[in-house]
C-alpha positions in Angstrom: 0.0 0.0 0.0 1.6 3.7 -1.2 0.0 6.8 0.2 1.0 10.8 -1.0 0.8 13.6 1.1 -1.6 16.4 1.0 -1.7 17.8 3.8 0.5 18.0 7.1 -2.3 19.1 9.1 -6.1 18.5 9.8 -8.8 20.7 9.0 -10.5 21.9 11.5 -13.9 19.6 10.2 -11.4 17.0 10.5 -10.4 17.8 13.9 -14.0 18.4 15.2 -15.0 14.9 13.9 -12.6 13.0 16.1 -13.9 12.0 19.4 -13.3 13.9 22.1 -10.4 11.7 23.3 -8.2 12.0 20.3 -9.8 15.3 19.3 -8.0 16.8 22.8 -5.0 14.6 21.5 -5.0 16.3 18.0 -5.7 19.9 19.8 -1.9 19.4 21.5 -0.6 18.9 18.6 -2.8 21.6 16.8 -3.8 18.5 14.3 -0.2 19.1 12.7 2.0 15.9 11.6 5.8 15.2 10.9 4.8 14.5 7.0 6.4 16.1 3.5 3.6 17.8 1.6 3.5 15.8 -1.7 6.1 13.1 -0.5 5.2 9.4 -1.2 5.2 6.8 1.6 5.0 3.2 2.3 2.2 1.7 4.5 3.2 -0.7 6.6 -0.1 -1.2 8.3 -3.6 0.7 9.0 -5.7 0.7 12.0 -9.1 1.7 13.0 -8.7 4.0 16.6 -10.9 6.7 18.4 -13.0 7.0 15.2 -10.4 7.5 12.6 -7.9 5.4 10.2 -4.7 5.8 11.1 -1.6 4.7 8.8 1.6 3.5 10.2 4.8 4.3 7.8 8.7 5.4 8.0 9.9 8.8 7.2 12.7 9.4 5.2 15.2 8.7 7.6 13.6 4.8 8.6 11.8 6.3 11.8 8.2 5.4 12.5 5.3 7.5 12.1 1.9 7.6 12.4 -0.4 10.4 10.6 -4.4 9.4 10.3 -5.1 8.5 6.7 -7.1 12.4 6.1 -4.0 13.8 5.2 -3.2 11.5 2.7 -4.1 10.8 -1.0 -4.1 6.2 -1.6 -2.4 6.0 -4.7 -1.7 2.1 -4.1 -4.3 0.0 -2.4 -2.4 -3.1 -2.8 -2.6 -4.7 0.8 0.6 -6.6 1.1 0.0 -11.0 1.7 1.8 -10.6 5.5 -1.3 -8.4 6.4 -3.6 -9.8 9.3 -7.1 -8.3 10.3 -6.7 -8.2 14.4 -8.4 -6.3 17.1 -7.9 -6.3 21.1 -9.8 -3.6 23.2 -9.5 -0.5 21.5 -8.3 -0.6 17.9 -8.8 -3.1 14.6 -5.7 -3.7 12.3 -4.6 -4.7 8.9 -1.1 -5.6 9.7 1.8 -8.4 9.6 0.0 -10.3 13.1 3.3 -8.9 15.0 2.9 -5.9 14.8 -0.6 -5.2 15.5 -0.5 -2.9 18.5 -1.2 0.5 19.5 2.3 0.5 21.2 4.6 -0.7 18.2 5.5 2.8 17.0 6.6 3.9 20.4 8.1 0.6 21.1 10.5 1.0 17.9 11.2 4.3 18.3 12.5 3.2 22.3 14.6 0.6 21.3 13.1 -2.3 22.0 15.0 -4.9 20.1 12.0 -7.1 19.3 10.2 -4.6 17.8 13.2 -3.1 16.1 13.7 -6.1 14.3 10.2 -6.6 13.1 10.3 -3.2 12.0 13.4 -3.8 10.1 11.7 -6.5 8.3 9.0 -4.2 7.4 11.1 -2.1 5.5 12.9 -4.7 4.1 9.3 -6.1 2.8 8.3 -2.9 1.1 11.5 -2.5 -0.7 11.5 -6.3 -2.3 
């Protein structure tokens, strides 16, 4: 799945759709994301959370991010074959079954060497 750019922030309709618990999330942030304007990107999974679609990728430097899907423009709907529907409490995903958490991001961007490998092999998916 390939996603451009078009947009690093929300609209405000955007904003005032979320529920209130990631709408007050979004407000901190102002509803503006670490994204390129126009800049292709690999999806390496999706997930349904607090009333929005959320896409998980890595920025040009192999860091992972996660943008909701508004500010983006699908221009490759191809789901990859290591995809997985899954769902626990609060969020459903379409992603390889290890890396279908709400935590994954952060756990990559902390270190921890399980994730960072799966990660790694994420990458090294999308480029094959």
């Amino acid at each position: 799945m390939r996603v451009r750019c078009k947009s690093s922030q929300l609209s405000p309709e955007q904003v005032a759709a979320l529920p209130a618990q990631n709408g007050t999330l979004v407000a901190l942030w102002r509803g503006h994301y670490a994204v390129d304007v126009g800049r292709d990107y690999d999806v390496l999974s999706i997930y349904w959370h607090d009333g929005a679609l959320w896409v998980f990728f890595a920025n040009e430097y192999s860091q992972p991010r996660v943008a909701p899907l508004g500010l983006f423009t699908i221009i490759d709907g191809t789901i990859p074959r290591t995809w997985r529907i899954s769902s626990d409490e609060s969020a459903v995903f379409l992603a390889p079954a290890d890396a279908s958490s709400l935590t994954f991001a952060d756990r990559v961007d902390e270190g921890e060497p399980s994730a960072v490998i799966i990660f790694g092999r994420m990458l090294a998916e999308m480029t094959n």
